[in-house]
VOVO-219194 format. One line per field, with one value per residue (C-alpha): residue number from 0; x, y, z. Coordinates in Angstrom, 2 decimals. Example, Ala and Ser with C-alpha at 12.3 -4.5 7.8 and 13.67 -1.06 7.14 Angstrom:
2
nr = c(0, 1)
c1 = c(12.30, 13.67)
c2 = c(-4.50, -1.06)
c3 = c(7.80, 7.14)
END
This chain:
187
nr = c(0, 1, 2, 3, 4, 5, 6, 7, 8, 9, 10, 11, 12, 13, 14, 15, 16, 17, 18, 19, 20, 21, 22, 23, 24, 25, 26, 27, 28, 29, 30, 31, 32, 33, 34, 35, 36, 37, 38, 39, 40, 41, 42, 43, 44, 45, 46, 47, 48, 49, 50, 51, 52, 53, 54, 55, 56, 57, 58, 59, 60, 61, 62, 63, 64, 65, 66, 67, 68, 69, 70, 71, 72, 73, 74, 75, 76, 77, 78, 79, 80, 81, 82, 83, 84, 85, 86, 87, 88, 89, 90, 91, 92, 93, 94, 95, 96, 97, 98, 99, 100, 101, 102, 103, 104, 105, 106, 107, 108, 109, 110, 111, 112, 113, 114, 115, 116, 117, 118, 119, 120, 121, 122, 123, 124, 125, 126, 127, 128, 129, 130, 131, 132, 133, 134, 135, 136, 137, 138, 139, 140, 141, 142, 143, 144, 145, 146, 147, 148, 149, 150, 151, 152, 153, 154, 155, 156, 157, 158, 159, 160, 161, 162, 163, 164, 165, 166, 167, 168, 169, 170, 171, 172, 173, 174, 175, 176, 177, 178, 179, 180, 181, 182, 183, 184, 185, 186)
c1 = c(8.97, 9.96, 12.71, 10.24, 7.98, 10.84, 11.49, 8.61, 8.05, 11.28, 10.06, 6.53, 8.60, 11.28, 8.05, 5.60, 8.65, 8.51, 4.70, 4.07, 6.39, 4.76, 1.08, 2.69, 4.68, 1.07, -0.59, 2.29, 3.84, 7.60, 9.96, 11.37, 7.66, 6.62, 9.36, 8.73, 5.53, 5.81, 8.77, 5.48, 3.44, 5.97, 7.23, 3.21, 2.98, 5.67, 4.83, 0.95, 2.38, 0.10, -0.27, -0.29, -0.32, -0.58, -3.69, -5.35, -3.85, -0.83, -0.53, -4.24, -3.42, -0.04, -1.50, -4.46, -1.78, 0.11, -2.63, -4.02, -0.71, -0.33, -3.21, -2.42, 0.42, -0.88, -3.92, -1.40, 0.38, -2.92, -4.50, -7.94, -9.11, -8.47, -8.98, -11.94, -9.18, -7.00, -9.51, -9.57, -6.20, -4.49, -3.66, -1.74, 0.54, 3.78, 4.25, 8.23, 8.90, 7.70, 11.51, 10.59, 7.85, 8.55, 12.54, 12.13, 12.87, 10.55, 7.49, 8.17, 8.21, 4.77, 2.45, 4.26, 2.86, -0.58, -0.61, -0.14, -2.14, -5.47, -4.66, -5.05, -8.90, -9.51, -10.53, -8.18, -10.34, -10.67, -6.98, -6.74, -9.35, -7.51, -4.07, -5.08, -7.44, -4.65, -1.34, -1.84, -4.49, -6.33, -10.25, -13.11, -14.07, -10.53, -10.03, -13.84, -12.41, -9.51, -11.22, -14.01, -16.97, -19.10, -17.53, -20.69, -18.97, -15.59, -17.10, -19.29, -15.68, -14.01, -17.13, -16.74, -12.80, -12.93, -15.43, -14.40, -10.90, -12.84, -15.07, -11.69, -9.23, -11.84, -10.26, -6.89, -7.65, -7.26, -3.54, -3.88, -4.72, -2.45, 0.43, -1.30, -0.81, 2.59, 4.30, 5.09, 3.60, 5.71, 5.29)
c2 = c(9.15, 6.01, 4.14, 0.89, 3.28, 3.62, 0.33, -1.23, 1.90, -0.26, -3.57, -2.33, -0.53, -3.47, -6.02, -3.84, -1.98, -4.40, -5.11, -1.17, -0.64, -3.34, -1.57, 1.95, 0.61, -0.66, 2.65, 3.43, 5.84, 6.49, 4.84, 8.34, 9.48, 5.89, 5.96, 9.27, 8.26, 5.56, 7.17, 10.06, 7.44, 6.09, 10.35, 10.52, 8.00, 9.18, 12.36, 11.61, 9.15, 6.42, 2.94, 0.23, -3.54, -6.78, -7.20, -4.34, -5.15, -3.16, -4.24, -2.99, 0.71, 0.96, 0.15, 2.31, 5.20, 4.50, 4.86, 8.10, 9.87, 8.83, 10.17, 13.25, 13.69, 13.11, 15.54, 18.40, 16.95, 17.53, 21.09, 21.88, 21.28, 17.94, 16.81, 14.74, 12.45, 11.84, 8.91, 7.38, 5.45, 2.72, -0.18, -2.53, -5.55, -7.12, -10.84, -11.74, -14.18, -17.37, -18.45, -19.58, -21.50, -22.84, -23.89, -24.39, -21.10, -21.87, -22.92, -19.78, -17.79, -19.29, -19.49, -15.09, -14.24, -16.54, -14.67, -11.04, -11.86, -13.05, -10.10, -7.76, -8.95, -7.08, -3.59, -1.69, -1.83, -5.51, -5.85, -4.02, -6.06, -9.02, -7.54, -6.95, -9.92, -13.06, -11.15, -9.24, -11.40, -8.01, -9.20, -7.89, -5.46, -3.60, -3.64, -2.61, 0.58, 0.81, 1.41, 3.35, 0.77, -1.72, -5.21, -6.58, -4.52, -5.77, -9.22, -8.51, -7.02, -10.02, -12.44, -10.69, -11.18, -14.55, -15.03, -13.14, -14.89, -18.31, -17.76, -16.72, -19.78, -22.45, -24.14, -23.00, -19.89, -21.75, -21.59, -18.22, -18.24, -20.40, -18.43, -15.07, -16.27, -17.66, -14.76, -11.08, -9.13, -5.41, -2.90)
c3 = c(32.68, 34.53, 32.59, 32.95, 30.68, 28.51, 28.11, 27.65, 24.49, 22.87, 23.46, 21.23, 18.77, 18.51, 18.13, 15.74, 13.80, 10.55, 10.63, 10.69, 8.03, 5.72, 6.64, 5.92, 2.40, 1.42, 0.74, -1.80, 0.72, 0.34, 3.30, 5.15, 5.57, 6.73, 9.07, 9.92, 10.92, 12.72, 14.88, 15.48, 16.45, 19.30, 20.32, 20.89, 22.75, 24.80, 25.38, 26.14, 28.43, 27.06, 28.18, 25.73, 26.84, 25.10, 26.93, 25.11, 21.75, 20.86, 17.46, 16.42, 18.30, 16.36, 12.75, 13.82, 14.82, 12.22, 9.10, 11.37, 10.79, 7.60, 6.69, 8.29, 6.46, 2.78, 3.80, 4.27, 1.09, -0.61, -1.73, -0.01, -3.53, -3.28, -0.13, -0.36, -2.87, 0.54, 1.46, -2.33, -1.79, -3.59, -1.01, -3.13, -2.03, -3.44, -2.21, -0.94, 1.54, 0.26, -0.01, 3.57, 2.45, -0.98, -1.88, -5.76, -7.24, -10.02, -7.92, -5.79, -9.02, -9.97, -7.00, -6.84, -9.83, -9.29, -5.88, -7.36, -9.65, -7.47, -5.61, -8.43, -8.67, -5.35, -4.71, -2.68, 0.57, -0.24, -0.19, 2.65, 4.67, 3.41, 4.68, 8.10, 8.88, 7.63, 7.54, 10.81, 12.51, 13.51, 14.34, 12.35, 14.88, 14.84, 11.14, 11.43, 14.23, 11.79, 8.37, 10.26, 8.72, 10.82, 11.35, 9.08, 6.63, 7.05, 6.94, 3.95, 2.17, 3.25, 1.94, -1.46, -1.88, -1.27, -3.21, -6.55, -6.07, -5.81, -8.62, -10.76, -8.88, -7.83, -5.20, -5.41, -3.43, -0.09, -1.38, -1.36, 2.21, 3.82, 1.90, 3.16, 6.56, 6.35, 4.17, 4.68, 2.10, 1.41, -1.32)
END
């Protein structure tokens, strides 16, 4: 392996490292497997002597890596019994970071709990369409390759958490967006 090769592997790792560990920590997953996990994402990589550009996305192959090997590893976690369970997952997301958004304390302990709270309307797959398409800016069609469902789907999940959070909020889930967008989320 060229040490260009090499290099460029740390650059990807240095750049996706937090946003991979957020994804991972959002399937209730402990920390050592998730960083197990992602460091088996990056050996394979290596070793396969992939290619991964900005051009093609490296951010949507990682968190599509990334949930792969998860999965892997809670399958062999699982008895054969079970196994059909593996799939049935609980995606759930903890809000921090609004401290660089909102300075009152009290505010940011508010629109937290308002947050957590619209978020607790949502399915699971609804949270996790909402996670990938405004806190990783992943398109329809890769959250669509991701999730293994159509993009119409992925749209149509999308559609519906909006919408339940609107009919709940009214107009204060547009807050809820622009905070998505501007905040990491972590479990």
């Amino acid at each position: 392996m060229e040490i260009e090769s090499k290099v460029q592997y740390h650059k990807l790792y240095e750049m996706y490292m937090r946003e991979m560990f957020a994804y991972g920590m959002a399937f209730g997953i402990d920390k050592e497997t998730i960083l197990d996990a992602i460091h088996d994402v990056f050996l394979h990589i290596i070793e396969q002597e992939n290619e991964i550009n900005e051009q093609s996305n490296a951010k949507f192959y990682l968190l599509c890596s990334l949930k792969n090997r998860l999965f892997s590893i809670k399958r062999k976690e699982i008895s054969f019994e079970n196994i059909e369970e593996a799939d049935d997952y609980n995606f759930s997301i903890a809000v921090s970071g609004l401290e660089d958004v909102i300075e009152e304390e009290e505010e940011r302990i508010r629109l937290t709990a308002q947050i957590e709270d619209m978020l607790s309307e949502l399915t699971s797959r609804q949270r996790e369409v909402v996670y990938l398409r405004y806190m990783q800016g992943l398109s329809y069609e890769e959250i669509a390759s991701l999730l293994q469902i159509t993009p119409k789907a992925v749209r149509k999940l999308n559609y519906r958490a909006l919408e339940r959070i609107k009919e709940r909020y009214g107009d204060t889930f547009i807050l809820f967006i622009v905070l998505l967008s501007k905040t990491y989320y972590l479990n």
